[in-house]
KEDRENPA-309991 format. One line per field, with one value per residue (C-alpha): residue in one letter; x, y, z. Coordinates in steps of 0.25 Angstrom, whole numbers. Layout:
KEDRENPA-309991
lumtor <- A|...
X <- X|...
Y <- Y|...
Z <- Z|...
This chain:
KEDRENPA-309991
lumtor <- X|X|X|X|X|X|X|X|X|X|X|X|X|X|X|X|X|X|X|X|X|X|X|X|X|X|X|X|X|X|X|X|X|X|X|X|X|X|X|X|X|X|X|X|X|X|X|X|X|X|X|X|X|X|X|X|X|X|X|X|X|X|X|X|X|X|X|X|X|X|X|X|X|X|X|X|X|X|X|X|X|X|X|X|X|X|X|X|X|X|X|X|X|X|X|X|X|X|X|X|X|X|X|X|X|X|X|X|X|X|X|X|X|X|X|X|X|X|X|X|X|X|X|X|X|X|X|X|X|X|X|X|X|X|X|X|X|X|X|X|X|X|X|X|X|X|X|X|X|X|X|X|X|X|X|X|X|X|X|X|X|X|X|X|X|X|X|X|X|X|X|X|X|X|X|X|X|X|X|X|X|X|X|X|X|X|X|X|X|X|X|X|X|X|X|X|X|X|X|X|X|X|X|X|X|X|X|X|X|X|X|X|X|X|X|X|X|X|X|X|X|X|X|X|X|X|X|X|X|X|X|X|X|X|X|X|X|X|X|X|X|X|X|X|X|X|X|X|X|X|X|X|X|X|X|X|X|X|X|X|X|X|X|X|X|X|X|X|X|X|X|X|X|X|X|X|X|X|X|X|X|X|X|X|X|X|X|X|X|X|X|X|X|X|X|X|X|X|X|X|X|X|X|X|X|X|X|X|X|X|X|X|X|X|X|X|X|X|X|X|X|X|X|X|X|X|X|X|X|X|X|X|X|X|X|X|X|X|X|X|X|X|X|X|X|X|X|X|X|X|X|X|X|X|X|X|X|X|X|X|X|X|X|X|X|X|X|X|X|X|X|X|X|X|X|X|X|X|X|X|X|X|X|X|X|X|X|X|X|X|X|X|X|X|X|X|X|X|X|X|X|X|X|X|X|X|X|X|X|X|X|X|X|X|X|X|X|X|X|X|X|X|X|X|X|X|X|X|X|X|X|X|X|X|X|X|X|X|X|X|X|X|X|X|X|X|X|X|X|X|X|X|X|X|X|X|X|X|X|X|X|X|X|X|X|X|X|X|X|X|X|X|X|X|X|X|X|X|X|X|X|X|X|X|X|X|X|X|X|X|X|X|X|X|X|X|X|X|X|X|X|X|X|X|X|X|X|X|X|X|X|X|X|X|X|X|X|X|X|X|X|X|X|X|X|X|X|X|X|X|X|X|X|X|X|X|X|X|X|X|X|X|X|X|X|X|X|X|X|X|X|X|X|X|X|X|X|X|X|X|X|X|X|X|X|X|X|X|X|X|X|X|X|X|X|X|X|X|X|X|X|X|X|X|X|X|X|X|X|X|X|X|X|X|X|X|X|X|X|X|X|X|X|X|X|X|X|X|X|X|X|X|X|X|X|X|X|X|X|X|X|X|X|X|X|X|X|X|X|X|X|X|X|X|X|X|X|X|X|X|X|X|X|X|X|X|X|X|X|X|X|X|X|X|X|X|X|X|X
X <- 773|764|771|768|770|778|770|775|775|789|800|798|784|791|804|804|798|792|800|760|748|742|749|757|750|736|744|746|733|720|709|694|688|698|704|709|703|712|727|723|735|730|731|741|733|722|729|725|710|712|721|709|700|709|711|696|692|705|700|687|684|674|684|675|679|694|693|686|697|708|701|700|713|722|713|720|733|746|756|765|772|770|762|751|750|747|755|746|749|744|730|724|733|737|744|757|760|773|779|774|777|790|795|784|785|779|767|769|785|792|794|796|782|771|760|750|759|757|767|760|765|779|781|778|788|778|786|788|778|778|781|771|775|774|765|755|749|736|730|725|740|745|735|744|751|737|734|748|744|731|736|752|757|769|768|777|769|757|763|769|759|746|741|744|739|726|728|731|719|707|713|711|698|694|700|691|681|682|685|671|666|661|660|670|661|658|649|655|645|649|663|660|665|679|681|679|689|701|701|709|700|699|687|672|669|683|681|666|672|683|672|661|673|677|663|659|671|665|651|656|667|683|690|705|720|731|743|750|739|730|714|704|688|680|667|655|646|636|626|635|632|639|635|642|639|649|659|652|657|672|671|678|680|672|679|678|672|667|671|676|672|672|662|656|660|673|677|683|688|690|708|708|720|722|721|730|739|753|765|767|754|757|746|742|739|728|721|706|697|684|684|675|669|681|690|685|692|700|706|708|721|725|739|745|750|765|764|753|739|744|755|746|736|745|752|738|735|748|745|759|759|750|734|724|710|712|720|716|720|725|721|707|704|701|701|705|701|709|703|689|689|687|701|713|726|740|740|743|755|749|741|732|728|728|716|708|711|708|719|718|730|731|739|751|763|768|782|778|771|767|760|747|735|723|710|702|711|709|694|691|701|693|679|685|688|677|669|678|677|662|662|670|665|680|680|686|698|711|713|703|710|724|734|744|755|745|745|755|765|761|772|784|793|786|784|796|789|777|769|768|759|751|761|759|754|740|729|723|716|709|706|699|690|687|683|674|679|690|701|694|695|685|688|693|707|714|709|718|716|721|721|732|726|736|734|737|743|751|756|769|779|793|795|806|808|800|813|825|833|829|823|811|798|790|783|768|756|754|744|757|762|776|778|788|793|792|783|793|798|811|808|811|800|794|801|794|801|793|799|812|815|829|823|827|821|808|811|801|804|788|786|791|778|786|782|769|756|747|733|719|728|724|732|732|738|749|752|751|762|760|757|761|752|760|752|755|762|770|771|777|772|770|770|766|764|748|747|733|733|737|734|738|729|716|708|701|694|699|700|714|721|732|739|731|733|745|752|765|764|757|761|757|753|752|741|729|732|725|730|738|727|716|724|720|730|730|734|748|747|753|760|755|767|769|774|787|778|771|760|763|756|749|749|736|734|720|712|708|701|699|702|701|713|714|720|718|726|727|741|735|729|718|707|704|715|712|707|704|711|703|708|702|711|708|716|718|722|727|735|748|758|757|751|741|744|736|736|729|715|721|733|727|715|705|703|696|703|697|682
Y <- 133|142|151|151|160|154|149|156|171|169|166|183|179|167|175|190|200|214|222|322|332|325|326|313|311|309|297|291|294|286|296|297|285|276|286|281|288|299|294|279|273|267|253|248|239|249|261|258|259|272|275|272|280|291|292|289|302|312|308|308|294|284|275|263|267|267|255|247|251|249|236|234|237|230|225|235|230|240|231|240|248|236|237|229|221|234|245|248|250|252|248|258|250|265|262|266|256|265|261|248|239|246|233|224|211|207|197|183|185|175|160|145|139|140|148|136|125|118|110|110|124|131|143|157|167|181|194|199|207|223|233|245|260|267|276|264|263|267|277|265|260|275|279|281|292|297|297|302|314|315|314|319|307|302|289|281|284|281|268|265|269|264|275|285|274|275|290|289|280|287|300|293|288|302|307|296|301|316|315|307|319|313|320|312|307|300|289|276|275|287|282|269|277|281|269|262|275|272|258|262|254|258|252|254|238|240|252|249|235|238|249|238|230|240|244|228|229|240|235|222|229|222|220|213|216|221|216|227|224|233|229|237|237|242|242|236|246|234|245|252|253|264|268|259|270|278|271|275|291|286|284|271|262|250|237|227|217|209|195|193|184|191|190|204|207|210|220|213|217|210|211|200|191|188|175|180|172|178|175|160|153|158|165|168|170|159|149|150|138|133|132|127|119|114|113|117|128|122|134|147|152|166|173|185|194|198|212|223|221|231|222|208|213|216|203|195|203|198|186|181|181|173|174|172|174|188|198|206|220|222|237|235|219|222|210|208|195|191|177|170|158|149|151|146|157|153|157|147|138|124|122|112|123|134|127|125|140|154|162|176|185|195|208|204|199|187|188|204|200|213|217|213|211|221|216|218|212|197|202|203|190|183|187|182|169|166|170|160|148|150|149|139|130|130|130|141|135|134|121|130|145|143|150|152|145|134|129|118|117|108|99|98|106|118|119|128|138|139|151|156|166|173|167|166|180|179|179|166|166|179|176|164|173|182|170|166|154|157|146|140|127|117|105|103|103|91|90|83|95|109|122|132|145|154|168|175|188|181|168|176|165|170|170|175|178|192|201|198|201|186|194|187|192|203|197|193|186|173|162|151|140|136|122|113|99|99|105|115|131|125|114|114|119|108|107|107|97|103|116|110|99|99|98|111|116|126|141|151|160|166|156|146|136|124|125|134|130|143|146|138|125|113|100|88|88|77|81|90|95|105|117|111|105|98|96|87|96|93|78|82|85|100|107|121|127|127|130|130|144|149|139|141|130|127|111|108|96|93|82|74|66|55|43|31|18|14|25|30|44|52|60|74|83|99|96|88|86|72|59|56|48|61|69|69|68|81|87|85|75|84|75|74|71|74|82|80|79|67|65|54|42|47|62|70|82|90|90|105|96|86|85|78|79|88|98|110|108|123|127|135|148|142|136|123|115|117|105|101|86|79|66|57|58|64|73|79|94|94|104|98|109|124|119|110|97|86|70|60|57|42|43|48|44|56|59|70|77|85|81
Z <- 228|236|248|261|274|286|296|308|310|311|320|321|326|337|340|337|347|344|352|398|395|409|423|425|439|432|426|440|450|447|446|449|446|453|462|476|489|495|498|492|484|472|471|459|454|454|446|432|436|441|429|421|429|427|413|411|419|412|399|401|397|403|413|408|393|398|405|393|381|391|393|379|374|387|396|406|405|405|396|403|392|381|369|364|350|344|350|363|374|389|394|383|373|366|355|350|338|335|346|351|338|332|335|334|326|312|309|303|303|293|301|294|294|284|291|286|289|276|269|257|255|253|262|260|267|266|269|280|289|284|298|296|297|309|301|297|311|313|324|333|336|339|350|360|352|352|367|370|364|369|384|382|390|381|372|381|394|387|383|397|407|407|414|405|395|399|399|386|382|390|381|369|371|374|362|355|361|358|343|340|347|359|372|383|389|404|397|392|380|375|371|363|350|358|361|347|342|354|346|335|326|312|309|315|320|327|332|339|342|351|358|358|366|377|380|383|391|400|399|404|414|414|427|425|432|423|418|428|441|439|441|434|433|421|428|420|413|407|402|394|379|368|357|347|334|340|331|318|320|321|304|306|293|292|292|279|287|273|274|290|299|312|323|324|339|330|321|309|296|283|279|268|267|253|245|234|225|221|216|210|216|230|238|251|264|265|260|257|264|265|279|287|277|272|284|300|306|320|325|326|326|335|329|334|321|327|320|319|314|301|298|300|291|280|282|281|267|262|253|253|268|278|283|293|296|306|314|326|329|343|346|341|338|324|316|304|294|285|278|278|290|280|274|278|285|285|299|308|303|302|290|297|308|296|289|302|308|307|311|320|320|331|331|341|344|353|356|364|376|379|364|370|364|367|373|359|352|361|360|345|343|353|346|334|338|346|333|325|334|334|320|318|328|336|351|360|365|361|354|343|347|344|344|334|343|345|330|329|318|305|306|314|308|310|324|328|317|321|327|343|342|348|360|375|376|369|383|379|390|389|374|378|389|377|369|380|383|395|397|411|418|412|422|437|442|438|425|413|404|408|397|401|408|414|420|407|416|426|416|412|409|404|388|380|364|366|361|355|365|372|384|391|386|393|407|401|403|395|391|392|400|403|400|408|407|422|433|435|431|432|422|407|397|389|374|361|352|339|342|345|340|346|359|365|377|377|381|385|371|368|354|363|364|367|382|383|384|382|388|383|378|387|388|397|408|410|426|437|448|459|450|438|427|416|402|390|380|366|372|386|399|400|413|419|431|435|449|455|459|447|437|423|416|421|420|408|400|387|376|376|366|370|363|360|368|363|358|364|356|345|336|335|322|318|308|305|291|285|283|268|261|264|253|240|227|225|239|244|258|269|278|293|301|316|324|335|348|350|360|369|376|389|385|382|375|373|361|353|340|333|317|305|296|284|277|267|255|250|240|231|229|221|230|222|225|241|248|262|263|276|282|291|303|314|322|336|338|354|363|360|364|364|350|345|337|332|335|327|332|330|338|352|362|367|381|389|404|412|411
């Protein structure tokens, strides 16, 4: 029999966490540019602009350029102390990979479900994810080091005080600029080929890609509050235009870009996973397809890696581990492709989602609240996807955009293994602004559909399973709702009867979806109370706090499935997969059977699709014996829970809210 990979990234992935040369004063005083009149205190939330100004006019750096890498790489924010994804840390994201992920987890940790979720096969368990050598990390995850010996301020300050941060980032963007043997100049055009080399890229369509990003930025001019209060302005500078040739005197490599399927506002590069047989009729990590002509692409699927980008790519080249279609680099959104669309990854857990879905890793971790992801990295995924859905016909939603958390289990049984990432701390909200299609209200107040929209930087409800230790997780923003059996704080969370079966009460550990409903999902409602909305969720009433002043779902219109007349319940399914007599004689009948929820008479859940039956049948390393089986029943995927199931087309009514 044929081996398989487990379908989570483990119960590591759902339980374990990752664990001066200058006067000191010019670290404190906001200088020239933003410098208060005589004897004016600086306001608090004001000092970071005159930081910038600072260290712009020290290192004799354009405060535009400044403004727009800092932008690029943290949108401004401190992450007081905390690194990102990738080891970087403060509003210049300095990197300092050494340090940061000594303890950081591994990617695709071994768990208990089959990654594809098909019965068909015996399971695979693939070794365990290597841990690389200090040694092995390259220049663009050790730029702090750099900058500490650029400035002398010591690694920890630089890690610590964002100040000294940016101190340290303006230095090196000088130094950039010095060694392609340019004059530091007060001209923002000048500076396009320092940028590209503050990237860390190793590649030129990197490279100039990241620079193309920050100089939009400061064409287009950015304006936000920080995570610690601060408001700064990049003024817009719309005529700006660099020479983008700059690039070509770094002597960057050029990236195999044969065979990917990349938009071009992206730099993207060619990293094969292979399609090899070894062993006794095993193989791995994929299974090759015809798709679309022989099955429709539903979805696309958003992972995040749990370990390093190094460590990711040599798992996806690892024919006896598991696959999917990209990766992307958090210091620089590099992406990687692994496999052609039109074949199949064993990514997701369900084999039914497997064979409609493209799946997109992302170098991160969910249970470290505070390993943020860069503002590249949301930017190149983003072009991505929106690239992908436009090719495949897919809407921009997030019945079509999934997460990894969103896919249900195949059958039952496998719902406690199944995956959480990339968790509550992935900004849903902004990704959908970068996709261009920002989660607004679509319909009045009142209306029976509403798609859940916190403040992503205020929303900061309490999780735990972070550490070991039990401690609760590290105060963050979120894209997740608490939900409650009762218009109350004090009231119990809703249980998940799929995710124990015993019936034990939901708790607020970070894998725990039981009672979260997370940003872009929409559902019916099913009541309102003061500031309290309730939903219909896994076959309960769900509720949440929504007050109108700071409302954390906003009204929308939507397609609704319910019971037919006469039906006291429904069952509820993890797959689409066809009726018994669609199989031929020669492909085993997969059984369809339900799942423990039920939807019951009177509840309504919003619809994401409409499908017809089928499933690939693909046990073999040898292509012939693949085939697509098609049914004639018809299925509904809908918003069930924090993850989508699927009702019989014949089993339920369709309604519309909100029109």
């Amino acid at each position: 029999m044929r081996r398989t990979a487990p379908d989570q990234k483990s119960a590591a992935h759902r339980h374990l966490p990752k664990s001066g040369l200058l006067a000191s004063a010019a670290l404190l005083l906001p200088l020239l540019g933003a410098a208060p009149s005589s004897g004016a205190e600086v306001p608090g939330y004001a000092r970071l602009q005159g930081t910038f100004a600072a260290a712009a006019a020290e290192s004799h750096v354009p405060q535009s350029v400044l403004l727009g890498v800092a932008y690029l790489q943290s949108r401004w924010d401190a992450h007081p102390g905390t690194p990102s994804v990738s080891g970087g840390y403060g509003p210049m994201h300095l990197t300092d990979a050494r340090t940061a992920l000594a303890t950081a987890g591994q990617h695709h940790s071994q768990g208990g479900e089959d990654p594809r979720g098909d019965a068909a096969r015996a399971t695979l368990t693939p070794h365990p994810a290597p841990v690389p050598k200090s040694t092995e990390l390259p220049a663009r995850l050790t730029t702090l080091e750099h900058a500490a010996r650029l400035t002398g301020i010591p690694a920890r300050q630089l890690r610590t005080d964002p100040a000294a941060n940016v101190r340290g980032g303006a230095a090196l963007l000088a130094d950039a600029q010095r060694r392609l043997g340019k004059s530091l100049s007060d001209d923002p055009a000048d500076w396009y080929g320092a940028v590209a080399r503050f990237s860390g890229a190793d590649d030129s369509a990197t490279a100039a890609g990241y620079a193309d990003d920050v100089f939009a930025v400061i064409r287009d001019g950015a304006h936000r509050t920080t995570d610690t209060g601060q408001r700064i302005t990049l003024t817009a500078d719309p005529g700006l235009a660099p020479d983008a040739r700059q690039v070509t005197a770094m002597g960057l490599r050029k990236a195999k870009t044969d065979g990917t399927e990349c938009p071009k506002t992206v730099a993207c590069e060619w990293v094969p996973a292979p399609y090899a047989e070894f062993g006794d009729g095993d193989y791995g990590n994929h299974d090759l397809a015809d798709r679309p002509h022989d099955q429709h692409v539903d979805a696309i699927v958003i992972h995040d890696t749990e370990g390093s980008w190094d460590v990711s790519l040599k798992l996806v080249q690892d024919p006896t581990y598991l696959g999917w279609h990209y990766t992307v680099r958090s210091t620089d959104g590099h992406i990687a492709e692994h496999m052609q669309t039109k074949d199949v990854g064993w990514q997701a857990g369900n084999w039914y989602v497997n064979a409609h879905s493209i799946g997109i890793e992302h170098e991160g971790f969910l249970t470290d609240p505070d390993a943020w992801y860069t503002e590249e990295m949301y930017r190149a995924s983003a072009r991505l996807v929106a690239y992908l859905a436009d090719k495949y016909d897919l809407p921009l939603d997030r019945q079509h955009i999934l997460g990894h958390d969103t896919v249900p289990a195949t059958t039952g049984s496998g719902i406690p293994a199944m995956h959480t990432d990339p968790g509550p701390y992935w900004d849903w909200a902004h990704y959908f602004e970068l996709l261009g299609k920002p989660l607004r209200a679509t319909a009045p107040n009142g209306s029976g559909v509403v798609t859940i929209r916190p403040d992503y930087a205020t929303n900061q409800p309490a999780y735990t399973g972070c550490t070991t230790a039990g401690e609760p997780c590290a105060a963050h923003g979120s894209s997740e709702v608490r939900l409650h059996t009762e218009p109350s704080d004090d009231a119990p969370l809703l249980k998940d009867i799929g995710l124990r079966p015993g019936g034990e009460d939901s708790t607020i550990d970070v894998n725990d979806m039981g009672s979260r409903a997370s940003t872009g999902q929409s559902y019916a409602v099913a009541d309102r109370k003061g500031d309290w909305t309730a939903i219909w969720f896994l076959g309960q009433k769900a509720w949440f706090k929504n007050p109108a002043k700071h409302p954390a779902a906003v009204p929308t219109t939507g397609v609704l499935v319910t019971p037919k007349a006469g039906k006291s319940e429904v069952p509820v399914y993890g797959r689409a997969y066809p009726e018994a007599s669609a199989y031929p004689a020669d492909v085993p009948v997969q059984a369809v059977s339900p799942m423990p929820y039920k939807l019951l008479a009177g509840q309504k859940y919003v619809v994401g699709n409409k499908v017809t039956s089928e499933y690939y049948y693909a046990v073999t390393f040898d292509t012939a014996s693949h085939k697509v089986v098609r049914g004639t029943d018809v299925y509904y995927e809908i918003q069930f829970a924090h993850r989508v199931e699927y009702v019989r087309a014949a089993d339920v009514d369709v309604v519309h809210a909100g029109r």
